[in-house]
C-alpha positions, -999 to +999 in steps of 0.1 A: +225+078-044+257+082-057+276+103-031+261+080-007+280+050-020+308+076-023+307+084+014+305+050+021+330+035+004+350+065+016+333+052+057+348+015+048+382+025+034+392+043+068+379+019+088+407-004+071+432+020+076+422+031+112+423-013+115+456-015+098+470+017+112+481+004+149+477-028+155+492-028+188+456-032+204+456-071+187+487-083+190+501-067+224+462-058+241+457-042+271+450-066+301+414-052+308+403-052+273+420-089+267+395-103+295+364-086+286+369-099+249+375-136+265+347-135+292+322-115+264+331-146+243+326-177+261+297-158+276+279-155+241+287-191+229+273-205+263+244-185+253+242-199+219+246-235+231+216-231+257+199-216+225+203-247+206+200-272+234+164-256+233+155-256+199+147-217+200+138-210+161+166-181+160+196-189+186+216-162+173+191-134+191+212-150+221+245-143+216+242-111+198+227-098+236+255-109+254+277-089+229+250-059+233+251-054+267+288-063+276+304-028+287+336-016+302+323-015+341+299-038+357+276-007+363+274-002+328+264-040+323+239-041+347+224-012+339+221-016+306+209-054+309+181-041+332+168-012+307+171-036+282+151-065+297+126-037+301+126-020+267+120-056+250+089-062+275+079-029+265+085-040+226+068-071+232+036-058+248+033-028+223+038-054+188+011-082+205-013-050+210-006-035+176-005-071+153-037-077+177-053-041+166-046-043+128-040-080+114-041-080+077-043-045+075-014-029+061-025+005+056-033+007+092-004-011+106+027+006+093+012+040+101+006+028+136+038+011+138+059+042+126+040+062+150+048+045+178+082+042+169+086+078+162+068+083+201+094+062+217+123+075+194+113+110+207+111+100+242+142+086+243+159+118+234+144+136+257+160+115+284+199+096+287+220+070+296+203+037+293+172+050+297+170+066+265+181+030+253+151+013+265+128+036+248+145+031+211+146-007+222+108-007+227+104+007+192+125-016+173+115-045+193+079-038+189+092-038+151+110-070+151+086-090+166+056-075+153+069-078+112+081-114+121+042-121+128+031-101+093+024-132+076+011-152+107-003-127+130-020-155+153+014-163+161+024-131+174+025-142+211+046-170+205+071-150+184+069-121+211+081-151+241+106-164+219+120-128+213+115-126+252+137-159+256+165-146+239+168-115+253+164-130+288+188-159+281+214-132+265+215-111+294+217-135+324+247-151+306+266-122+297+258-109+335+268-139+355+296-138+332+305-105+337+302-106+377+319-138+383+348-122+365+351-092+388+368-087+420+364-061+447+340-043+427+330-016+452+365-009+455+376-006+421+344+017+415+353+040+445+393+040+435+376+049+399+355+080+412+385+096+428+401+093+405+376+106+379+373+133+406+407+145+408+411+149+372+384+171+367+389+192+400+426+196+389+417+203+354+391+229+365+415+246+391+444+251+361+422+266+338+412+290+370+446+299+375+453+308+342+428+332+341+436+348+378+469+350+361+454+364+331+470+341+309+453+333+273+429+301+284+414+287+249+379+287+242+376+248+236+397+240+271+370+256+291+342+240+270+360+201+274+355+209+317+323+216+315+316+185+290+334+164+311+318+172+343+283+165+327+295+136+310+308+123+345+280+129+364+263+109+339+286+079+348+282+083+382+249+064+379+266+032+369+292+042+400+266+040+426+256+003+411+289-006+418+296+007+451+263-009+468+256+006+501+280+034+501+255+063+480+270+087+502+301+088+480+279+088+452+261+121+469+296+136+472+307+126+438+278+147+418+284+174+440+320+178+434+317+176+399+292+205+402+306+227+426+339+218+394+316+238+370+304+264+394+340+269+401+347+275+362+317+297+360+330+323+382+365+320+370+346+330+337+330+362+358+365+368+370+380+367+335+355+397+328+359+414+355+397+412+349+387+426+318+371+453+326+389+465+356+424+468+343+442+491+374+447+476+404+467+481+434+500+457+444+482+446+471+451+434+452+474+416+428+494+401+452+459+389+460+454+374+429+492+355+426+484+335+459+454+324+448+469+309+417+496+299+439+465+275+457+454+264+427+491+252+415+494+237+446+468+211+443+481+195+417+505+180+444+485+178+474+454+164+461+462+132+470+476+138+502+447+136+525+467+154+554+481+180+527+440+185+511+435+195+549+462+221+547+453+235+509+414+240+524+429+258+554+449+282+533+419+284+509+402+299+540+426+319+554+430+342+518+388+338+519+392+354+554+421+381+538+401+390+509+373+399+532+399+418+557+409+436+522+370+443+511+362+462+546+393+479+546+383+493+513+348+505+526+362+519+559+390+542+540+385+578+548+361+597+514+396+612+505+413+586+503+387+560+484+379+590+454+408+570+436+388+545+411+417+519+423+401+515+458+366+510+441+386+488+412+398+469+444+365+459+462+353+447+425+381+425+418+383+415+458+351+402+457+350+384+423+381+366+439+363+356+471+331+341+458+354+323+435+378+308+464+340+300+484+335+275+456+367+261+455+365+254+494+333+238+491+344+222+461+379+204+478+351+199+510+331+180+491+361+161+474+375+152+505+340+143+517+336+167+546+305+160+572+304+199+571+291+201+529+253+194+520+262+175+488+220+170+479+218+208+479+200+214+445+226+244+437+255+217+439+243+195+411+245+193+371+213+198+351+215+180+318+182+198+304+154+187+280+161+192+241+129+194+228+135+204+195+154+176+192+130+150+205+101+159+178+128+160+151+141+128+154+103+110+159+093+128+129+124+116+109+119+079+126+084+077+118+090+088+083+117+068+077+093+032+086+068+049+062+090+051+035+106+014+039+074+007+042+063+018+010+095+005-006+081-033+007+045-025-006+056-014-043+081-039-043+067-070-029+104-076-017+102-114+005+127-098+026+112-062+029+098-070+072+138-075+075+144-044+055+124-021+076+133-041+104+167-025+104+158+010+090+136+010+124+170+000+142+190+025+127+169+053+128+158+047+163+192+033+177+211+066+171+182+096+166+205+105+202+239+107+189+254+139+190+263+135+156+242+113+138+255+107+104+283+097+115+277+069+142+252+053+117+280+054+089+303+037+113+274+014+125+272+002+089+308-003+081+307-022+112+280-048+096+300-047+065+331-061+082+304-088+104+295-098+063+329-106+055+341-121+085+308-143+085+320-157+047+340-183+059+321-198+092+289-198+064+307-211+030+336-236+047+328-248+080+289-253+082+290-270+050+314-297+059+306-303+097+275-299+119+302-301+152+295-276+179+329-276+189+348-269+154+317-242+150+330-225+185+366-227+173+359-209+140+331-185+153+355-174+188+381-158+169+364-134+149+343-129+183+376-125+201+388-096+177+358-078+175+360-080+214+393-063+217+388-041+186+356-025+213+377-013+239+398+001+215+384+039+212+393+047+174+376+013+158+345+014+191+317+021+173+327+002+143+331-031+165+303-026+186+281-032+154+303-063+141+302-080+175+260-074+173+254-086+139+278-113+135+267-138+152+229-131+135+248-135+099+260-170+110+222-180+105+221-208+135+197-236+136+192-268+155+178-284+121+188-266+088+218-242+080+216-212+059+219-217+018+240-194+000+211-176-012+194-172+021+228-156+034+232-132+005+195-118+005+198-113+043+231-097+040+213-076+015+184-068+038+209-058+065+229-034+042+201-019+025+181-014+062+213+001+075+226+020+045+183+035+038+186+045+078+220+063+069+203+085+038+174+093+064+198+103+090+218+127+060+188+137+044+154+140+067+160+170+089+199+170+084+218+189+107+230+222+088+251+242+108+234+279+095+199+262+110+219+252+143+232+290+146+193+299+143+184+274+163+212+280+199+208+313+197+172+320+199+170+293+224+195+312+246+179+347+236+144+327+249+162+311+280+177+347+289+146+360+286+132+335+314+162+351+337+149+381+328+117+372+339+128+358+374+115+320+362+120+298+392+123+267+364+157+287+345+182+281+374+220+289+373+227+249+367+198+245+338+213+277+323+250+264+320+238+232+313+219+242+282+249+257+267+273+235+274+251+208+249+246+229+228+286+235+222+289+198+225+266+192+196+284+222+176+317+203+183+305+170+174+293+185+139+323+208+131+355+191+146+364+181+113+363+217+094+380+246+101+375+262+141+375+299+134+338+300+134+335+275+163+364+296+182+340+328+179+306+307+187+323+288+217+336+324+231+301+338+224+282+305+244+308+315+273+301+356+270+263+343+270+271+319+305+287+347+316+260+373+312+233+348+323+252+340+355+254+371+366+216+381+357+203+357+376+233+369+408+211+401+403+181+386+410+189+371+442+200+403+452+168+422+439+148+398+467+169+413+495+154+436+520+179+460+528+183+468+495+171+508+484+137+509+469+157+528+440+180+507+435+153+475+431+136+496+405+170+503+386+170+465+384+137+455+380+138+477+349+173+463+338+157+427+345+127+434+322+146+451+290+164+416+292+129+397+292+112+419+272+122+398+232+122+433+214+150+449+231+179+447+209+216+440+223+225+477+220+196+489+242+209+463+271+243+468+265+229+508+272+209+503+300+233+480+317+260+507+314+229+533+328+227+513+355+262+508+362+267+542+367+241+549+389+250+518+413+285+538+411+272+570+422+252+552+451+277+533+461+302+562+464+276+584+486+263+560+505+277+557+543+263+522+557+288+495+554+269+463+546+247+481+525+279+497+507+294+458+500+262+449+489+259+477+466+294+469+454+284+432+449+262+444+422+280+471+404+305+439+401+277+417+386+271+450+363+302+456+351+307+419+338+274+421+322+277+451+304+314+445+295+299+413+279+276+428+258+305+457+249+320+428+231+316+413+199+286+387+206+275+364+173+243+347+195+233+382+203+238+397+169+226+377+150+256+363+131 
């Protein structure tokens, strides 16, 4: 236990000095983040005066909702006020069935009850956004309610409305709240997701140009575009809320953002096929300086509608030269095309024009062009499945209830329903977090900070007055900080948990006040819930970065084995988006240590993109008719040494040279045009591949 309280003493003391550090977001706040804390506020105490004007038995429940669901955008708030409406009806019906199933029986119930949180835990990994929120709401609602009717269980349905009341009170106040503070929503949202848009298009199109320019583009660059496209299009579901009737922008919007990571993908193939192919002809280069040129220019014109126009018309026009260059280099006299920098040529050449057909589609979609199919499938982001992760964190919820469980039983602690009450909270709340440990640490420095701040509302003002009003005044301030300290990014997570759990440490009742004992033992529940849900999180299938090695690279091994295999299910978009989570959770773990390891894992993910990318290019061509019946079998027997899991990377890296060569030899002798570009389409595919696995790889060896 002790480097526990080490590491969270360690958690509290930089949360002071992040507090104390810049205090420029108290004293001179941003405009937006000074009216969400004042709307948020008044919200939440017109909740807790309804509360009381009722005579619920537990008025806090109200205002901590209003804090809970107040975000940033109104998308956000809505959506997350809807799943959670939903996850506590799902709670609700699931702690009535289960205090119904098992009253007075223990043994029976917590089982149950830890199953079913560990179910819901699991499912809401496997899913994101707010969704995944209303799954881990279920569980620990199911757990709050269903505790509070341990030592009543006939009153479980009238404890499961109430809970219902609060929530439902909660979240129409802090949503009228939020809305009737809003203007011109729709066009806020749309100015937003052009915004949003141009920054990732411009920031994909520089890291393009560096590598056309063959400039040294860092490892970590390249992996922050494709985070930020998926993390965008995960936004873009609160976006389409907002803008109401107009989807179509919303159709456009995912599709730019992944056209923005098809875009890097083949500046990735390009980077290898630079590689690989290092002479080249003037003319092929100067190829390769005006399409950087494009790319720099967009930076300027990309708000210019009339000036987009022009870009996308020069875009085509050096499509339409590349493809000028590519016949010219098939139509040369034998003589004259035995030089390997004709052949070096129609590789590069083509590289370079599939990658300029993604950038025109891209800036078509952008600019919203009648001409683009922005629901084509091929256009979208795939945030895949993690299943290994889903039955990890429900095992490690539903152990973690057992345990508290068993702490309560052995103990016979009168505050032990509270006690797991919040280890079901904790554990289920962030089982999703990237990295774990360390939102739940900040989640309970955050309550520690709601403690303190809750000291003098509960020792100096209660006491002396039973006033609503001077209990607004002191209550509103704390309220008002926490507020601002939320939209501040460094002290986030930590505020998000004092705005939740302050108002609950207030202890508000129509008819009685909390005693100093009450307070401390709930205070103590709190911690201990929090602080037992922290140890599960460090110690209960931990993340260790050896077993996350393991882990990614025999999940890519496996997924490149479903390429191999011509899987309809393993699709360019599920590919990328595997491995671009799986860097994200590597960065989340690591960005605190030293990068050389990360540098060498990140460059291997991309070689693996890379590789993958290109496999499944070679499968689309395998399916083409005029293609030689040799030629398929060269492939088909490249395609299953990759699918085949006892082929080591040696052996491919072999076979893929093999094959190279012959795709060479029949593209030099062969004397039909389209079949010759086709051939040359997949000696280019070929050469990345096997130049790939030439390299240094630690996913594919092992290290």
């Amino acid at each position: 236990m002790g480097p526990f309280f080490n590491r969270a003493a360690q958690e509290i003391q930089s949360s002071f000095t992040v507090f104390f550090r810049d205090l420029s977001w108290l004293y001179a706040p941003r405009l937006s983040a000074l009216g969400f804390s004042i709307r948020t506020t008044i919200a939440a105490l017109v909740a807790l005066a309804i509360a009381l004007w009722m005579e619920l038995g537990q008025p806090q429940w109200a205002p901590m909702t209003v804090w809970i669901v107040a975000q940033g955008t109104l998308g956000e708030s809505l959506s997350k006020a809807r799943w959670r409406v939903a996850g506590t009806l799902g709670g609700i019906v699931s702690a009535i069935v289960l205090a119904s199933a098992f009253p007075q029986a223990p043994w029976l119930f917590f089982p149950a009850l830890a199953v079913w949180i560990g179910l819901c835990t699991a499912l809401g990994t496997l899913v994101h956004n707010f969704r995944s929120y209303a799954f881990v709401l279920t569980a620990y609602t199911c757990s709050i309610v269903s505790l509070s009717a341990q030592a009543q269980p006939d009153q479980v349905f009238s404890i499961a409305m109430a809970r219902g009341t609060y929530i439902l009170l909660g979240v129409i106040c802090g949503t009228v709240a939020d809305m009737a503070c809003r203007s011109n929503v729709p066009g806020k949202a749309r100015a937003a997701i052009r915004s949003q848009l141009q920054q990732i298009v411009l920031e994909a199109a520089n890291a393009s140009r560096d590598i056309l320019l063959e400039h040294g583009t860092p490892e970590s660059d390249l992996h922050n575009i494709f985070s930020l496209s998926l993390s965008l299009s995960d936004r873009i579901e609160f976006s389409a809320i907002e803008v109401g009737r107009t989807k179509g922008i919303v159709d456009y919007a995912r599709a730019t953002l992944g056209l923005a990571s098809r875009l890097m993908s083949r500046a990735l193939g390009m980077r290898s096929r630079l590689g690989a192919v290092t002479q080249r002809s003037e003319q092929t280069q100067t190829l390769l300086h005006d399409a950087a040129g494009i790319l720099d220019r967009l930076r300027a014109d990309i708000d210019d509608e009339k000036a987009l126009q022009t870009l996308r018309q020069a875009v085509l026009a050096l499509i339409g030269r590349c493809q000028e260059n590519v016949e010219q280099t098939v139509s040369l006299p034998r003589a004259a095309s035995d030089s390997g920098i004709v052949f070096n040529d129609r590789i590069l050449i083509q590289g370079l024009q599939l990658t300029l057909t993604e950038l025109q589609h891209l800036l078509g979609c952008l600019a919203g062009d009648p001409g683009e199919n922005p629901k084509a499938e091929s256009y979208r982001l795939a945030r895949p499945r993690n299943w290994y992760a889903a039955i990890h964190n429900g095992l490690r919820s539903c152990a973690a209830v057992l345990m508290a469980a068993y702490v309560w039983e052995v103990t016979a602690w009168p505050d032990g329903p509270l006690f797991i009450t919040f280890v079901s909270v904790v554990c289920a709340r962030f089982a999703s977090f990237s990295n774990t440990v360390l939102a739940s640490s900040a989640f309970f420095s955050g309550a520690v900070w709601a403690a303190i701040a809750a000291i003098i509302p509960v020792f100096l003002v209660m006491p002396a007055t039973a006033s609503y009003a001077m209990l607004c005044l002191t209550i509103s301030v704390p309220m008002l900080i926490g507020g601002l300290a939320t939209r501040t990014p460094a002290l986030a997570a930590r505020a998000a948990s004092f705005s939740n759990f302050f108002p609950y440490l207030i202890g508000l009742d129509n008819h009685s006040r909390i005693n100093e004992a009450e307070w401390f033992n709930t205070v103590f529940a709190l911690l201990s819930g929090l602080g037992f849900g922290v140890l599960v999180f460090r110690y209960v299938f931990p993340f260790q970065l050896t077993r996350f090695y393991r882990n990614f690279r025999l999940d890519l091994l496996s997924d490149l084995r479903l390429i191999g295999r011509n899987r309809r299910s393993m699709t360019e978009a599920v590919w990328v988006g595997r491995i671009v989570l799986g860097m994200e959770q590597l960065i989340a773990h690591t960005k605190a240590t030293s990068s050389g390891s990360n540098d060498r894992w990140l460059h291997a993910a991309f070689s693996m993109m890379t590789v993958g990318r290109n496999l499944l290019q070679i499968q689309a061509y395998r399916g083409q008719n005029s293609l030689p019946e040799n030629a398929r079998a060269i492939l088909s027997r490249l395609c299953q040494s990759f699918a085949s899991p006892f082929t080591g990377p040696e052996a491919l890296e072999l076979q893929s040279r093999d094959a190279l060569e012959s795709f060479s030899t029949m593209e030099t002798v062969e004397t039909n045009s389209n079949l010759r570009l086709l051939l040359s389409s997949i000696t280019g595919c070929l050469i990345i591949i096997s130049s790939e696995l030439g390299r240094r790889n630690d996913i594919l060896e092992g290290a």
